[in-house]
C-alpha positions in Angstrom: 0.0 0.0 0.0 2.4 2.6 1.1 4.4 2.1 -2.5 1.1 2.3 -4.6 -0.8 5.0 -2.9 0.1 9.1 -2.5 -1.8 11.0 -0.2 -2.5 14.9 -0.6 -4.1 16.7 2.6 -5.7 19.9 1.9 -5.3 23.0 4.0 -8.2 24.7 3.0 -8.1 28.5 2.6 -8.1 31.2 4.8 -10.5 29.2 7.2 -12.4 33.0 7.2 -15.7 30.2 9.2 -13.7 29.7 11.4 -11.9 32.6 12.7 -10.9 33.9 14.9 -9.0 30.5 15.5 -7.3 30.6 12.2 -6.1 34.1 13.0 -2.6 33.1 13.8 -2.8 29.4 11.8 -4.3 27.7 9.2 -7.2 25.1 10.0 -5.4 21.9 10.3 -3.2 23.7 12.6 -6.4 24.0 14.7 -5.9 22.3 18.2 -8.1 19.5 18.9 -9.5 17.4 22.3 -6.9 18.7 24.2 -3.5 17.8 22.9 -4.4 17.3 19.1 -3.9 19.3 16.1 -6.8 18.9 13.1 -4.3 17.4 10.6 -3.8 14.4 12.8 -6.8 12.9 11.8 -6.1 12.7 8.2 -2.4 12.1 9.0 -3.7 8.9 11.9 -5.7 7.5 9.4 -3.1 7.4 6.6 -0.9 5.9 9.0 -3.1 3.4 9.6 -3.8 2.3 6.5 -0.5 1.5 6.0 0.3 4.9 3.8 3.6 7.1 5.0 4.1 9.3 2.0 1.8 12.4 2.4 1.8 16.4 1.3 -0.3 19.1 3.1 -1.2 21.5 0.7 -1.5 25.0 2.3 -1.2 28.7 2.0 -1.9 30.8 5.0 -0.3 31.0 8.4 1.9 28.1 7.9 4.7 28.7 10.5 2.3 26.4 13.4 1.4 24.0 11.3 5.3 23.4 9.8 6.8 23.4 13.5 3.8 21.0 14.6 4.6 18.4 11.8 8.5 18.6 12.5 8.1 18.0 16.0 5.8 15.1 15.2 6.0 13.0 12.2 9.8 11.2 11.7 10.4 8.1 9.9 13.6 5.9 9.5 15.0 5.8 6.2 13.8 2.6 5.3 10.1 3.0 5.0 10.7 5.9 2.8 8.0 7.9 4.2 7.2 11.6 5.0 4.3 13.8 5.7 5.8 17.1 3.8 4.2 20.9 3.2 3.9 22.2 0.1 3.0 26.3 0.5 1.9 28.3 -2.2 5.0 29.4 -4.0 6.0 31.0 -7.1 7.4 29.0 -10.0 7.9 29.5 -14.2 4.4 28.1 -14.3 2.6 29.7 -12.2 2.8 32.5 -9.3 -0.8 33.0 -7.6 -2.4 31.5 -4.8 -3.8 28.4 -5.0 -7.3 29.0 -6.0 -9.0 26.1 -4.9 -8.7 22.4 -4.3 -7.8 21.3 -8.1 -5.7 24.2 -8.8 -3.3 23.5 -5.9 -3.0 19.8 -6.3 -2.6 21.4 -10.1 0.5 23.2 -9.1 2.1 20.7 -7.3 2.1 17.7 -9.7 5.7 17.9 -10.5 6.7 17.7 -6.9 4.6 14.5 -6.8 6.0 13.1 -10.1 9.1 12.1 -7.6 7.5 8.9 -5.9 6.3 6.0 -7.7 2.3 5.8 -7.1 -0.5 4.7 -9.2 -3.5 6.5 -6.8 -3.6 9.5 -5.5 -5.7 9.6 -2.2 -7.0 13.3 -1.7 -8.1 14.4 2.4 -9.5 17.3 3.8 -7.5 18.6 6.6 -10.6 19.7 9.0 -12.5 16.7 9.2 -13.0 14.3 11.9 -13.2 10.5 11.3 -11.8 7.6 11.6 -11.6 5.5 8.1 -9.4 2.2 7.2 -8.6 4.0 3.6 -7.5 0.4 2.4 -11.4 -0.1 2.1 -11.7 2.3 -0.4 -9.1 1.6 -2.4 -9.5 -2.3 -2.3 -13.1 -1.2 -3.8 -11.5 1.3 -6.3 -9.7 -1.7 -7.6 -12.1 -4.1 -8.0 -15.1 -1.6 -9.5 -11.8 -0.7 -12.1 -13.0 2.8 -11.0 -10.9 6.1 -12.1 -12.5 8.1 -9.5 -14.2 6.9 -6.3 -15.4 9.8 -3.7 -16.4 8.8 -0.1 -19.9 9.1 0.5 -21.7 10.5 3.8 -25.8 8.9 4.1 -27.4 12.2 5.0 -30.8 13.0 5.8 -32.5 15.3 3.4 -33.0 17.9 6.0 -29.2 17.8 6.6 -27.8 18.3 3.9 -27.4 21.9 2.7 -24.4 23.2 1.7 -23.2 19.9 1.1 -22.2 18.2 -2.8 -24.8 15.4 -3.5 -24.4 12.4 -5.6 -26.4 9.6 -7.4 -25.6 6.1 -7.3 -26.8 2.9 -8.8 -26.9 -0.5 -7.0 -23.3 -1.0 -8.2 -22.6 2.4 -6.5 -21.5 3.7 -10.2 -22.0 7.7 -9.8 -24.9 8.6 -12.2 -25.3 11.9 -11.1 -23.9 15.1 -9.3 -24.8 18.7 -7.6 -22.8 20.8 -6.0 -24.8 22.4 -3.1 -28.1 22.1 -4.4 -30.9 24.2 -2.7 -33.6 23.5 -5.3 -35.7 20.4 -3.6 -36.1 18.8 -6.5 -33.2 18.7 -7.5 -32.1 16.9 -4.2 -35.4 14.8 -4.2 -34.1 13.5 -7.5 -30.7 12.3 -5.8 -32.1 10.4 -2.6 -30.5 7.1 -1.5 -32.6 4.3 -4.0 -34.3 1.6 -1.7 -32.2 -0.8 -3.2 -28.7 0.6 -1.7 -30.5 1.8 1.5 -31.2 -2.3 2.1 -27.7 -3.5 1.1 -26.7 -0.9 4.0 -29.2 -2.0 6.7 -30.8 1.3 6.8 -34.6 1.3 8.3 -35.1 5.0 8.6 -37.8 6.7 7.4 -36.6 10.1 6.2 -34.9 9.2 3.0 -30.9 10.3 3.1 -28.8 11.5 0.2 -25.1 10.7 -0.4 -23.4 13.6 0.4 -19.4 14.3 -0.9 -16.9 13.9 2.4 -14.4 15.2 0.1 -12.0 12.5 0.2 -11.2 10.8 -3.5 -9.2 8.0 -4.8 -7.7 8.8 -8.4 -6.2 6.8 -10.3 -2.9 8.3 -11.4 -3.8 9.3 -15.2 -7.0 10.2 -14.3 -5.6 12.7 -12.3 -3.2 14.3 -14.2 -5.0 14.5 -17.9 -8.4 15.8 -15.3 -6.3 18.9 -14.1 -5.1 19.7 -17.9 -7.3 22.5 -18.0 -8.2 26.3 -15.5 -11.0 24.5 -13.6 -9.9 25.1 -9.9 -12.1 22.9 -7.5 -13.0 19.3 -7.2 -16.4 19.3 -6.3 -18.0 22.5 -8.1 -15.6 21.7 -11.8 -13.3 18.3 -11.6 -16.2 16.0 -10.7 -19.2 16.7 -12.5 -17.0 17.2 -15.3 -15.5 13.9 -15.2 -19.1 12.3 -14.5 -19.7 11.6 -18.2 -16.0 11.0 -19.3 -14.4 8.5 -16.6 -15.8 5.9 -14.3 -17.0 7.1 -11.4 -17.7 5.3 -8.4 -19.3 6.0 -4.3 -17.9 4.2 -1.1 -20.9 4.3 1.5 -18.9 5.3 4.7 -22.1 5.0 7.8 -19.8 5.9 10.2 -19.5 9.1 12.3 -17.8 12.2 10.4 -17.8 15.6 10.8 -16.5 18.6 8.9 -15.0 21.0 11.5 -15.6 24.2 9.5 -17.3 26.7 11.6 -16.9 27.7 15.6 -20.0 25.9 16.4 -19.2 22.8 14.7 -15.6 22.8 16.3 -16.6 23.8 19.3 -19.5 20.9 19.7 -17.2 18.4 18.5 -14.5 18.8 21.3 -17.5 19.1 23.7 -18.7 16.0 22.3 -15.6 14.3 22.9 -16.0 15.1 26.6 -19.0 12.4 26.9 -19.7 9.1 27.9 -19.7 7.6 24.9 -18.3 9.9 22.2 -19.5 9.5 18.7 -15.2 9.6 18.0 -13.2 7.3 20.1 -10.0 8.3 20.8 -9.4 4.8 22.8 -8.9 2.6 19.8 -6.1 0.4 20.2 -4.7 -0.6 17.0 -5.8 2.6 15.3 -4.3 5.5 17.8 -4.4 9.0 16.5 -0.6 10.4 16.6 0.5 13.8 17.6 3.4 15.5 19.0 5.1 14.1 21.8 5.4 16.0 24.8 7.8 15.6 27.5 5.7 17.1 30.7 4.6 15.3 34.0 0.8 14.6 35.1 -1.6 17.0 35.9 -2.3 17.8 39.5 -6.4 17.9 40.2 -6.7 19.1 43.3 -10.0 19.0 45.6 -12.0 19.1 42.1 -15.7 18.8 41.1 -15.5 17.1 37.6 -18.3 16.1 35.3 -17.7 14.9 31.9 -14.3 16.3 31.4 -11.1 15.5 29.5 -7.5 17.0 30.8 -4.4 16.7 28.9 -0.9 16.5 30.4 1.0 19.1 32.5 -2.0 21.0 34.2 -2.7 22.2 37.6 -6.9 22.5 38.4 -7.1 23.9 42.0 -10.6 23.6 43.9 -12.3 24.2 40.4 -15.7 22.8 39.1 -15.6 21.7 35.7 -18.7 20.7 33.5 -18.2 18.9 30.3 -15.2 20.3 29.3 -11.9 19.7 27.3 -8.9 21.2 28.9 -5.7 21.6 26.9 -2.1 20.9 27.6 -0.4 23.3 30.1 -3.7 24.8 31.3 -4.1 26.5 34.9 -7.0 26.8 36.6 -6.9 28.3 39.8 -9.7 28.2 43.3 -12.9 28.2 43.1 -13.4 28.4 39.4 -16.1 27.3 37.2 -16.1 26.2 33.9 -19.2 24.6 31.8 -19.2 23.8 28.4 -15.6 25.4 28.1 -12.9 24.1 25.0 -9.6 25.5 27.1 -6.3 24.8 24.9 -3.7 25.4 27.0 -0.4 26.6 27.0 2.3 26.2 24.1 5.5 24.6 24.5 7.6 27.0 25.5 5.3 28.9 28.3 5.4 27.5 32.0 5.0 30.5 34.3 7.2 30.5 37.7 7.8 34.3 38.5 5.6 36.9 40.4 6.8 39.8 38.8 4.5 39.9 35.5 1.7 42.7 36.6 -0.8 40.9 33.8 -2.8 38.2 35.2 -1.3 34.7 35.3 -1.6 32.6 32.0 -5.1 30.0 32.5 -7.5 31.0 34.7 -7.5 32.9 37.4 -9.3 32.9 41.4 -13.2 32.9 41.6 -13.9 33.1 37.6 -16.9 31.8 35.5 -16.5 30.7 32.1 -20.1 29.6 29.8 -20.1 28.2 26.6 -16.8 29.2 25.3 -13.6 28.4 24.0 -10.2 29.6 25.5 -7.3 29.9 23.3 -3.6 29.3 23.9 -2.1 31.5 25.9 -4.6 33.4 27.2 -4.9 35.5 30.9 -8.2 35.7 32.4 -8.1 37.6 35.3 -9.8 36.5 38.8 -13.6 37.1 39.9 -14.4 37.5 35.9 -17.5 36.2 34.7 -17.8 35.4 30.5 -20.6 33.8 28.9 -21.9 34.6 25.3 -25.3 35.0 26.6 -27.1 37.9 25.4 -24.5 39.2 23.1 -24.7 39.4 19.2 -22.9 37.5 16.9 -19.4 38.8 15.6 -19.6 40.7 18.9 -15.8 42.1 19.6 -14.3 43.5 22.8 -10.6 43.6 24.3 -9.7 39.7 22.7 -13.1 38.3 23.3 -15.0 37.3 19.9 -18.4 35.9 19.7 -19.3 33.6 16.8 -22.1 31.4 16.0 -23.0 31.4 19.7 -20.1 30.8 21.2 -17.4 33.4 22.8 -13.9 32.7 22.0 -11.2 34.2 24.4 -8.3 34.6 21.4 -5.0 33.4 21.5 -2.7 35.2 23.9 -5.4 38.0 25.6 -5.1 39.7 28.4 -8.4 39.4 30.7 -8.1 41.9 33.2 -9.6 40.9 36.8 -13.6 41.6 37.7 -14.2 41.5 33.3 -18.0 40.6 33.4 -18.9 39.8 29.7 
């Protein structure tokens, strides 16, 4: 697998849905449940599979995502594999940004031209999922497909905003919209009965196949596909291809979600935080990789916890926490509250031990309330501070607090001066 197969992970653009957390990095720089950056996940489940050659495509706010990958992904020289960024750059051929998903994979086929492949496996860095891609390419090769695209079942009340496809009972694409709104247009493309048995569904609403953004290509298909100025898979590559090339869906049931707003990040990490979590980070033989930190245990002391995750190297004093995720580093001082909270931490370099810095201490500080929001690195909250996102309006701005989509976002590295009520 790992000599036959090339994976390209997209960056995605300026990640403008989900700022302000992509002020300072791109979106698979995003950190994730704790300890985790987004571009694990694709990175995991290549790993997995048994493929170690892959490129991140990307263009904005690189410098976290490079130092993150350095620190994390090294291979012995044997296995031959890499996980490599390719930024935007000016060449003889071209010298503008990428402009969308084809057109960077377009300016990059000479770099891949250097390893021996035959399919090109193309990822979304801000998705999260766990797949076993050796299922979609053993299917790829046996339907002798040029193209097969994973496949979400969707509800038809779910999925707007979202690529649809057709499929026969051989799972042969027969037809394709990009973002449909028109509902007959998306009536037209529900699941037929006959592949809605074969996958054990007994739902009522009927579902749609909806484009997860992850393709196998076949090598040629790839290159003679991008021999033109279209610039995105979904809205030009595919539907293009649809009469032309053999085009196939995988069916993937399983849990999946596209991280591309606040709200959708924030709920997923809060999700994470439950019982049973629709992702499983305890998975044995499939473990999600990240950088490897050298830092001793957290210290939880006299604690009220419900529903929480806490990653390595934090001190929690006499705190309450509700159904929270509480990142690397963090410090939460007495008789703090925290429900609903995403709290990333601290980077790598910051571990506070003097007195003498007038701002507020990095975490949280004495007697504070935090609702509904998400902290990011760095950040000094001052003590007896209450900040919820009730009440205020979306896109709401003050001093390094942002709300968005419902949610208030503390950004990375503000100052929270003591008694802020928000």
């Amino acid at each position: 697998m790992s000599q036959d197969v090339l994976a390209i992970i997209m960056g995605g653009g300026r990640g403008t849905r989900l700022s302000p957390l992509t002020k300072e990095r791109c979106k698979p720089a995003v950190p994730l449940a704790g300890k985790y950056r987004l571009v694990d996940i694709p990175i995991s489940n290549c790993l997995n599979s048994g493929i170690n050659r892959m490129y991140v495509l990307t263009q904005f706010n690189t410098a976290s995502l490079h130092r993150h990958i350095q620190d994390s992904y090294k291979f012995d020289p044997f296995g031959r594999g890499f996980v490599d960024i390719l930024a935007a750059e000016q060449t003889e051929e071209a010298d503008a940004w990428y402009q969308g998903t084809a057109d960077a994979v377009r300016q990059n086929l000479h770099h891949f031209e250097d390893h021996a492949h035959d399919l090109v496996l193309v990822l979304s860095g801000d998705q999260l999922y766990r797949m076993d891609f050796r299922d979609i390419i053993r299917q790829h090769r046996e339907t002798g497909a040029d193209v097969t695209i994973a496949a979400k079942p969707l509800p038809a009340s779910q999925v707007e905003g979202l690529g649809l496809m057709k499929v026969d009972d051989s799972l042969r694409i027969t037809g394709f919209a990009e973002k449909p709104k028109d509902p007959k247009v998306i009536a037209s493309l529900h699941i037929s009965q006959a592949v809605e048995e074969k996958a054990g569904y007994t739902g009522e609403e009927p579902r749609c196949l909806a484009n997860m953004g992850i393709y196998v290509f076949s090598k040629k298909v790839l290159r003679d596909s991008l021999q033109n100025e279209m610039t995105d898979f979904g809205k030009e590559i595919i539907p293009g291809l649809l009469k032309e090339a053999n085009l196939y869906g995988y069916v993937f049931d399983h849990y999946w979600e596209d991280i591309g707003t606040v709200h959708a990040f924030f709920e997923a990490n809060l999700q994470l935080a439950d019982a049973i979590p629709p992702f499983n980070f305890f998975v044995p033989d499939a473990p999600i990789y990240t950088h490897a930190r050298y830092m001793p245990a957290s210290k939880v002391n006299r604690c009220q916890m419900e529903k929480a995750i806490i990653s390595d190297g934090c001190i929690i004093n006499d705190a309450k926490v509700y159904r929270s995720v509480i990142g690397v580093r963090s410090f939460v001082a007495e008789d703090v509250e925290l429900d609903n909270v995403v709290m990333m931490g601290a980077d790598d370099f910051y571990y506070e031990d003097s007195d003498d810095d007038p701002r507020p201490k990095m975490g949280i500080g004495r007697g504070t309330k935090v609702k509904n929001a998400i902290i990011d690195k760095n950040a000094r909250i001052g003590a007896n501070c209450v900040l919820s996102p009730e009440g205020k309006p979306d896109m709401f701005q003050q001093n390094g607090l942002f709300v968005r989509d419902g949610v208030l976002v503390v950004c990375k590295n503000a100052i929270v001066p003591d008694n802020t009520v928000l």
